[in-house]
C-alpha positions in Angstrom: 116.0 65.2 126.2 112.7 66.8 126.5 112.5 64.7 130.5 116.0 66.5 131.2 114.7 69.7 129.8 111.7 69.3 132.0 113.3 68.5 135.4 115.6 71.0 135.6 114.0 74.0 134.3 111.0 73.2 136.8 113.7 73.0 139.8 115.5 76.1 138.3 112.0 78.0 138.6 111.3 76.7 142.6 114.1 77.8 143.1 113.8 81.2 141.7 110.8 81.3 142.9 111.9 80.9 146.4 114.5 83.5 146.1 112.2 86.1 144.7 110.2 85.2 148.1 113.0 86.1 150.2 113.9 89.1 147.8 110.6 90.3 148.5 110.2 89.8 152.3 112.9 91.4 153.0 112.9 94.5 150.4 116.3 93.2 149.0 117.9 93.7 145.5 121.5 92.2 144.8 123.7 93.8 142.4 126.6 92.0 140.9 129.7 92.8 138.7 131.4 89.6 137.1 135.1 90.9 135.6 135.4 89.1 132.3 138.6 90.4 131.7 141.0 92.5 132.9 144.1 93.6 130.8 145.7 96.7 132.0 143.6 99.5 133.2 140.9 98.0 130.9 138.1 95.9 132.1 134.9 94.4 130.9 132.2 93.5 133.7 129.3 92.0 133.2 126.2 93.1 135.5 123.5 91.4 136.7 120.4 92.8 138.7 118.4 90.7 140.9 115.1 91.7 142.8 112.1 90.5 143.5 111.0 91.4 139.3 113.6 89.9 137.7 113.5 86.4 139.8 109.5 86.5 140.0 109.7 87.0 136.2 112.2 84.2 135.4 111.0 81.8 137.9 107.6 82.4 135.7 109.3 82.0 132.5 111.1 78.6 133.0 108.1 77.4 134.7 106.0 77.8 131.4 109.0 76.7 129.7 109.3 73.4 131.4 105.4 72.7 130.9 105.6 73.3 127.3 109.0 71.6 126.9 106.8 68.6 128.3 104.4 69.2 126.4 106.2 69.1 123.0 107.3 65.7 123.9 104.0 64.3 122.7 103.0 67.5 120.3 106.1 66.9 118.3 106.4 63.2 118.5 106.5 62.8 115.1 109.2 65.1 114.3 112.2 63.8 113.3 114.1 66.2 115.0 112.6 67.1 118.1 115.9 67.5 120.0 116.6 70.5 117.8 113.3 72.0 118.3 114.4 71.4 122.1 117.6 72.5 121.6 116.0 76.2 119.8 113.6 76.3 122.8 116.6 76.2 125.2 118.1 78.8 123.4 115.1 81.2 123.4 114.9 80.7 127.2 118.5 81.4 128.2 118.4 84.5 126.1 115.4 85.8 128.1 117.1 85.0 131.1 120.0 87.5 129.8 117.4 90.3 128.8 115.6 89.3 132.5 118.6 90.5 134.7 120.4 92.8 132.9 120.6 96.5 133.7 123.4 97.4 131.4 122.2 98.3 127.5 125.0 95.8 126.1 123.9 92.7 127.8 120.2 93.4 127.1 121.0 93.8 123.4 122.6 90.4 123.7 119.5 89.2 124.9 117.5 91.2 122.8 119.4 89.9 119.3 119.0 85.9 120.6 115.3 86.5 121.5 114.8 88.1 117.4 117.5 85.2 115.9 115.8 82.2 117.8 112.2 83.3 117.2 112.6 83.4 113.4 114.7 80.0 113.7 111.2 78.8 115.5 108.6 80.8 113.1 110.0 79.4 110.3 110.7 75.7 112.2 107.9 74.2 109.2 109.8 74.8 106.4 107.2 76.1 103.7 106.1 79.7 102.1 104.0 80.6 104.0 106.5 80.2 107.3 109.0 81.6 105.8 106.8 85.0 104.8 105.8 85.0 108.2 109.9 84.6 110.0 110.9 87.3 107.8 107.8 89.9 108.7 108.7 89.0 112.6 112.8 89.6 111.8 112.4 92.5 109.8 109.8 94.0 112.2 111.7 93.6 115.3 115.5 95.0 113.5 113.5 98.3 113.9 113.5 98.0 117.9 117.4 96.4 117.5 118.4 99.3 115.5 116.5 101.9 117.8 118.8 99.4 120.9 122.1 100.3 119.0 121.1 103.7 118.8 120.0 104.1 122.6 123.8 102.5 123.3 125.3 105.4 121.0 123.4 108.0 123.1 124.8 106.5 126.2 128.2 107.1 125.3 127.6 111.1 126.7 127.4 109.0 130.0 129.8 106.7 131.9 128.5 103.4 131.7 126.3 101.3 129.6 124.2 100.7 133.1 121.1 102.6 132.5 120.2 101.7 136.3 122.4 104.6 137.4 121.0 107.3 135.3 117.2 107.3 134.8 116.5 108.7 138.2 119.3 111.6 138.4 119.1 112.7 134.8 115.3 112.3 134.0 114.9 115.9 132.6 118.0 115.8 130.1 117.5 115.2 126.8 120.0 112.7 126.2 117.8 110.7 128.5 114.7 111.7 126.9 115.9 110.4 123.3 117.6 107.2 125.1 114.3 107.0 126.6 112.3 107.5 123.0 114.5 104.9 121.2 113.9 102.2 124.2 110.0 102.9 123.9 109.8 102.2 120.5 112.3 98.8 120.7 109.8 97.9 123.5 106.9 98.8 120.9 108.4 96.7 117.9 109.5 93.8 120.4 105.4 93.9 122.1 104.2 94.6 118.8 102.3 97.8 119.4 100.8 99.6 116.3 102.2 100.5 114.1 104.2 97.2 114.4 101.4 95.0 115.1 101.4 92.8 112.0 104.1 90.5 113.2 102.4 88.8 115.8 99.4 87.0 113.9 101.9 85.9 111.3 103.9 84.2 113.8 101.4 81.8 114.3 102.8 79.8 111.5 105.2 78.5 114.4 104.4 75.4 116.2 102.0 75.4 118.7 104.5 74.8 121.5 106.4 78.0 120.6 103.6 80.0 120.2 102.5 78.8 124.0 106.1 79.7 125.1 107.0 82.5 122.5 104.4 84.7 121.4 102.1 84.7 124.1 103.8 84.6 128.1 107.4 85.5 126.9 109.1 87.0 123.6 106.2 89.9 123.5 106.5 90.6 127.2 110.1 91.8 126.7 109.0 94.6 125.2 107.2 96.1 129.0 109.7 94.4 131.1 112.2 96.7 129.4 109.4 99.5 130.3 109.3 98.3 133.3 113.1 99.0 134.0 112.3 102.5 132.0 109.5 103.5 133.7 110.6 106.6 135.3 111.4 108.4 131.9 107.9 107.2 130.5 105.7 108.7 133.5 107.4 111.9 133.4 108.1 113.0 129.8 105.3 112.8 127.1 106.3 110.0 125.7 103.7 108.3 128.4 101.2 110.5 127.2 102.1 108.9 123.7 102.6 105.4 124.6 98.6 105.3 125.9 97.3 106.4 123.1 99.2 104.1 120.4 98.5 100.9 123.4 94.8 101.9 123.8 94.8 101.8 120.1 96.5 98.4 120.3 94.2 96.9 122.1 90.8 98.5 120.5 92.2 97.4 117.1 93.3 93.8 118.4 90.0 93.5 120.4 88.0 94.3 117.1 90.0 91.9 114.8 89.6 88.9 116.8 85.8 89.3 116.7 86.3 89.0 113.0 88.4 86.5 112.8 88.1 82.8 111.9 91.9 80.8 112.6 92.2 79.4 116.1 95.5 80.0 116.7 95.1 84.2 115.1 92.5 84.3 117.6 94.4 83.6 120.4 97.4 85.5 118.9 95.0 89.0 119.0 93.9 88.2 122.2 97.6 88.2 123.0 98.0 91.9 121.5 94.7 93.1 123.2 96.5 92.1 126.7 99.7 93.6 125.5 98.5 97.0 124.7 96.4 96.7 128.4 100.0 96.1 130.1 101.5 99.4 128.2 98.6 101.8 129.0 98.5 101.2 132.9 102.4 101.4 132.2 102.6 104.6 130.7 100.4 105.8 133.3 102.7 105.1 136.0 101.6 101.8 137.7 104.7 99.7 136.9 103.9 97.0 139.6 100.4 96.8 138.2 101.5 96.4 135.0 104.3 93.5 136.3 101.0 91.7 138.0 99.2 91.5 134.9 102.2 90.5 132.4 102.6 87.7 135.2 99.2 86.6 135.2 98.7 86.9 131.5 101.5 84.7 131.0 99.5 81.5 132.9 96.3 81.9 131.3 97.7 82.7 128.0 100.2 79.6 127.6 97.7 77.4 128.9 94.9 78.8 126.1 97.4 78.0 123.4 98.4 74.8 125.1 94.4 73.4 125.0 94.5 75.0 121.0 97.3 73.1 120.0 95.4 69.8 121.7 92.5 70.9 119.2 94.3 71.1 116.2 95.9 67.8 116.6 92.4 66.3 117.4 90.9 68.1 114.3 93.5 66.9 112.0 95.8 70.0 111.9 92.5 72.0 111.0 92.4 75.6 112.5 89.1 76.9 110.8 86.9 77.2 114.2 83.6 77.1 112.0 84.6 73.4 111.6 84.5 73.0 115.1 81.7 72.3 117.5 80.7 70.5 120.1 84.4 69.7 121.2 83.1 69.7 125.0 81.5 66.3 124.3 84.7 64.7 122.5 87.2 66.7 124.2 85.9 67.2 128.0 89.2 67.7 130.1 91.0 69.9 127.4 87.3 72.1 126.8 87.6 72.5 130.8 91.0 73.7 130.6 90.4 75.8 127.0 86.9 77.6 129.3 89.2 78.3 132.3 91.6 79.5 130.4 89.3 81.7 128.4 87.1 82.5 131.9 90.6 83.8 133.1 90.9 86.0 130.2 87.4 87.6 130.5 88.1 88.4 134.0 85.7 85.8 135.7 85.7 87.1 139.4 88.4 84.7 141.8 90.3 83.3 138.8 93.8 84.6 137.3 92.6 87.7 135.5 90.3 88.8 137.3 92.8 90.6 139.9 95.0 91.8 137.8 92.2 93.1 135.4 89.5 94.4 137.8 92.5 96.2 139.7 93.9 98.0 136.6 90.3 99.1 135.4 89.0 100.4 139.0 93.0 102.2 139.0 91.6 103.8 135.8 88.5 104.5 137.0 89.8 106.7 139.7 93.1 108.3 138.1 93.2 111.6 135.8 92.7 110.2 132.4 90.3 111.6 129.6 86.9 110.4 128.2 89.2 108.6 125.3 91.1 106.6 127.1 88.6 105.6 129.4 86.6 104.4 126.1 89.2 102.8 125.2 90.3 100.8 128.5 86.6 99.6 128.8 85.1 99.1 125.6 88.2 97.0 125.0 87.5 94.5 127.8 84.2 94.3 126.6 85.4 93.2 122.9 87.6 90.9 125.1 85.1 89.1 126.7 83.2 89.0 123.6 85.8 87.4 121.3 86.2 85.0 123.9 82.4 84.1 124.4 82.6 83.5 120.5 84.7 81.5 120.2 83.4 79.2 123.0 79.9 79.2 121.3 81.6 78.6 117.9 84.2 75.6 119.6 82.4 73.9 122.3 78.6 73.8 121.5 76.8 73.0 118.8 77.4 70.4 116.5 80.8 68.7 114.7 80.9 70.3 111.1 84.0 69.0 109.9 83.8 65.4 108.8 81.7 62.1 110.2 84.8 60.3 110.4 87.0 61.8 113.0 89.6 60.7 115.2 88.8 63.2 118.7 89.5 62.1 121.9 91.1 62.7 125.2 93.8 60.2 125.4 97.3 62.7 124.9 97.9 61.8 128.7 101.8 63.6 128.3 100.3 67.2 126.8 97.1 67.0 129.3 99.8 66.3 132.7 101.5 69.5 131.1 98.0 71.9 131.0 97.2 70.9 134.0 100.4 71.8 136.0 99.0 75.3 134.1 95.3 74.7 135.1 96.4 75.0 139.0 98.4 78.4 138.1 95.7 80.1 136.2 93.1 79.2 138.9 95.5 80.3 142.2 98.1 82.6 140.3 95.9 85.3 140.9 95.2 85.2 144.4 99.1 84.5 145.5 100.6 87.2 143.2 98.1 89.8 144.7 98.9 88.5 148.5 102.9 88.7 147.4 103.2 91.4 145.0 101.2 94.1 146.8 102.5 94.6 150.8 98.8 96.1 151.7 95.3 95.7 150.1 93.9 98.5 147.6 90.8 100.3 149.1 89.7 101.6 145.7 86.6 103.4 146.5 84.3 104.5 143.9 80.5 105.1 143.2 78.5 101.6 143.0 77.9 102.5 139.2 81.7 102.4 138.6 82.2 99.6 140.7 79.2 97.4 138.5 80.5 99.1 135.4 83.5 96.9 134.3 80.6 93.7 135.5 78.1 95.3 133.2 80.5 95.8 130.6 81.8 92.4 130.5 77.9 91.0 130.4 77.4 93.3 127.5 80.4 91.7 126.1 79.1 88.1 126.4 75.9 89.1 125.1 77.5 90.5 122.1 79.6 87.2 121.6 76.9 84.8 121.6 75.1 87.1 118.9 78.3 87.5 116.7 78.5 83.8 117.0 74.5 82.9 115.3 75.6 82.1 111.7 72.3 83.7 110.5 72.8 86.9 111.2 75.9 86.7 108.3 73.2 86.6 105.9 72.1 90.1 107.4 75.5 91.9 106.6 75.1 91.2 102.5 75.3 95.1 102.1 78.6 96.1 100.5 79.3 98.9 103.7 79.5 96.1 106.2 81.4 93.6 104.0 83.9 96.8 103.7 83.4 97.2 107.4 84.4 93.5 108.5 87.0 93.0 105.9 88.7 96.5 106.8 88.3 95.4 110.8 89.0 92.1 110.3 92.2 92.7 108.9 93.5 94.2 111.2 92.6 97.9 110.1 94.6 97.2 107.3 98.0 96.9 108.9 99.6 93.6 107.4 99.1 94.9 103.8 100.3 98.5 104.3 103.3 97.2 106.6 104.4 94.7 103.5 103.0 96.2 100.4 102.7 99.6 101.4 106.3 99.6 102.4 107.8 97.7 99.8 105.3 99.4 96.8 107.0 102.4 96.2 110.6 102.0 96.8 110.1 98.9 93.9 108.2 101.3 91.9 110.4 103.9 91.9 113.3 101.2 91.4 111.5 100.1 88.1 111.2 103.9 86.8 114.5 104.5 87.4 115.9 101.2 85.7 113.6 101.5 82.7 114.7 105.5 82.9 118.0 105.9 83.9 120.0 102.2 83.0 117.9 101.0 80.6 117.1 104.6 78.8 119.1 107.3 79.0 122.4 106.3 80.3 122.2 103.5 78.1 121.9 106.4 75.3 124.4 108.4 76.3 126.8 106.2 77.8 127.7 102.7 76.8 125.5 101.6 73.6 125.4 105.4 71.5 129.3 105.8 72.2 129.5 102.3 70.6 127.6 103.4 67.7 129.4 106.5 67.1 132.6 104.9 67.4 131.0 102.5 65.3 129.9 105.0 62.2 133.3 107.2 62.7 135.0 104.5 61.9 132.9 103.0 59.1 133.2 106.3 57.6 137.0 106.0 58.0 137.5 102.6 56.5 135.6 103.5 53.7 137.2 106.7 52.8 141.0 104.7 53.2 139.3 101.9 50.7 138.2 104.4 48.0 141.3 107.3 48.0 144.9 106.3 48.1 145.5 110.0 48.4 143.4 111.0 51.7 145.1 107.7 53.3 148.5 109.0 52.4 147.5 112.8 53.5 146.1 111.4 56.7 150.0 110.4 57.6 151.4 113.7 56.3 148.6 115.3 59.2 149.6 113.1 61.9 153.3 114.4 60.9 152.4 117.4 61.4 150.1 117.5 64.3 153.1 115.4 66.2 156.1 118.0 65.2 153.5 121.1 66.5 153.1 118.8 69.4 156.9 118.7 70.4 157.7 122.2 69.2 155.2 123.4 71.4 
């Protein structure tokens, strides 16, 4: 299944790559209604929008798809059940295909609902606790962005159509548009896990590696700014850009510090994910949509192939994700360390590869637009802490000695999972360059002062720097003081957000549930309803059944009263 899988996702993707060529040549974009039915005067059509984004975009998709699919042929050779993993994997993909090309609200809920439904199926694909914890922090998180989907399809009833495609440009000013507009911003930031959602995404790791490749790095959190994307007119004129660049700048200072911090391979990568994420939202909410497309595109190549070459790891290292037991993997390991370095390189920006045109472009675009000292900080210190977590993580991985144990099992001999990072090996080296020749009809002359031009170069040497120093074990000995334990554990965690987005939501609704049970059910109403009307009844009646034992005369009396009371009754 996983051969099938392979071949005709990889000659769906030429082939959509191709069209979005032709789409893009010759400025086209192909709108199409498909009647599903048609009883009376009622109809229901189904729309679909293809340009040169949405076949670019899927074309990229199945592409990583088919690699990974490959891929899982050896990663998951052991499972019993691969064909269902498959199977889940096929389903994720045609969902995103749905959310891809849709332009009407309906069918991108559709979409939006598989993408939630299959992802937990595939968090939670190793069936123990700790998966299961982690499905239902991703479900519950993202039913904020369906809910705030349902919402945004309620709001569009004041229109004519579900086809938001219409709309955006004429009635950009309304307010109808602005709240549709507000409730599709924060679906995007629950679905691209922006803070203060961001918790979900390091959780998810508990997937398989595969999925996390596919899922949670190139596809399933890019939703979120391809819906922006399609949106983007409402963000750049309405504060709600203004809003989104401060919450992604955020995101990606906050992701960028935890994954300096952090130990677990796979949480690594899964930060570095978030760090990019929050990059793509900012030069969004700023205006530069095809920017923003270019780097989500790029991202995608580098990213899958990064958690392709950690999933090769792990298996190497005996399902081990600790990186302080690694070391020296570029001896054992040397074609899936050059792929995990190219990869990373890509990530950093390294001038010629993948990220570097897509990242250099959006900082120098920053450089010269109207933003304040804040964001600026933000935008640059961030690729800095990029490059840094990146640079650690080499140093702590690839030099250096083995630490885990003398007796190992590495080598280089998966020959199926290495043929699939390598198809991803030629992307993240040439993706670049061929997106920026297609993507972008003329060359940006971005002119600025030859301090601004070095900065984001100095900045990323800073960056290294900073990694290799992070990366000395002996300068943990220095940090003994209880302020930068507090400091490390509080930005290591995320600035706190997994605890207060499970136990700080969940705290005081339970408290307040356990006052008012031991209160209310188990306390008063228990005294005034049910239990003291059972003893009263309990004691009249005692009382009763004495007095009828003791006195032949009140028992008699008591019928002459009832007499009475029931001839007054009827008189009456």
């Amino acid at each position: 299944m996983c051969s099938i899988s392979f071949v005709n996702l990889i000659s769906m993707s030429l082939s959509c790559f191709l069209l979005s060529l032709y789409f893009l040549l010759n400025d086209m974009i192909y709108f199409i209604e498909w009647e599903l039915v048609s009883l009376n005067s009622m109809s229901i059509v189904m729309t679909f929008l293809f340009d040169w984004m949405s076949l670019l975009f899927m074309s990229f998709v199945l592409m990583i798809s088919s690699l990974v699919i490959f891929y899982s042929k050896e990663y998951m050779m052991n499972d019993n059940h691969i064909n269902r993993f498959i199977m889940l994997v096929l389903m994720f993909v045609l969902s995103m295909m749905l959310l891809i090309i849709s332009p009407n609200l309906i069918s991108i809920l559709l979409g939006w609902d598989g993408l939630g439904l299959v992802s937990y199926c595939l968090v939670i694909y190793f069936q123990n606790i700790k998966s299961y914890n982690a499905g239902m922090l991703t479900a519950l998180s993202n039913r904020i962005g369906d809910v705030a989907l349902l919402l945004s399809i309620a709001w569009m009833l004041n229109y004519g159509s579900w086809n938001y495609i219409f709309y955006l440009e004429i009635m950009q000013n309304e307010f109808e548009m602005l709240m549709i507009g507000s409730l599709v911003m924060l679906a995007a930031m629950t679905k691209s896990a922006q803070i203060p959602f961001s918790s979900w995404l390091p959780a998810a790791m508990a997937a398989p590696t595969p999925v996390s490749a596919l899922v949670h790095s190139s596809t399933l959190v890019t939703a979120g700014v391809y819906l922006l994307i399609r949106f983007n007119i409402i963000l750049s004129t309405s504060w709600l850009g203004q809003l989104m660049l401060l919450l992604s700048g955020l995101t990606m200072f906050m992701a960028g510090l935890g994954a300096n911090f952090e130990f677990d391979l796979k949480k690594i990568i899964a930060l570095s994910t978030l760090s990019q994420l929050g990059l793509m939202m900012s030069i969004l909410s700023m205006g530069f949509l095809k920017l923003a497309m270019f780097h989500l595109l790029t991202h995608a190549l580098f990213k899958a192939l990064l958690f392709m070459c950690a999933g090769a790891i792990i298996h190497n290292m005996n399902n081990s994700q600790d990186i302080r037991l690694m070391g020296g993997l570029s001896i054992h390991m040397p074609l899936t360390s050059a792929c995990f370095n190219v990869s990373n390189l890509a990530l950093c920006g390294m001038p010629f590869l993948t990220g570097f045109y897509s990242k250099d472009m959006i900082l120098e675009i920053v450089s010269i637009s109207n933003v304040n000292m804040f964001s600026f900080f933000l935008y640059y210190f961030s690729t800095g802490l990029t490059v840094s977590y990146s640079f650690r993580l080499v140093y702590y991985s690839m030099t250096g000695d083995l630490n885990c144990g003398s007796l190992n099992m590495l080598n280089d001999e998966s020959w199926i999972m290495l043929r699939g990072m390598m198809g991803l090996l030629i992307m993240s080296i040439i993706g670049g360059s061929m997106l920026n020749w297609l993507i972008f009809p003329f060359p940006y002359m971005i002119c600025l002062p030859i301090y601004m031009k070095l900065l984001t170069l100095f900045v990323c040497i800073v960056g290294g720097l900073f990694g290799y120093l992070i990366s000395l074990s002996n300068l943990f000995f220095l940090n003994k003081s209880l302020f930068m334990y507090n400091l490390s554990t509080f930005l290591g965690s995320m600035w706190f957000m997994p605890y207060i987005s499970t136990y700080g939501m969940i705290f005081y609704p339970l408290n307040y549930g356990q006052l008012v049970v031991k209160s209310f059910d188990q306390g008063w109403s228990e005294y005034f309803g049910g239990q003291h009307l059972y003893q009263k009844l309990s004691m009249y009646s005692k009382t009763l059944f004495l007095m009828h034992n003791n006195s032949l005369k009140i028992y008699l009396l008591l019928f002459v009263f009832w007499i009475l009371i029931l001839l007054i009754l009827l008189f009456l």
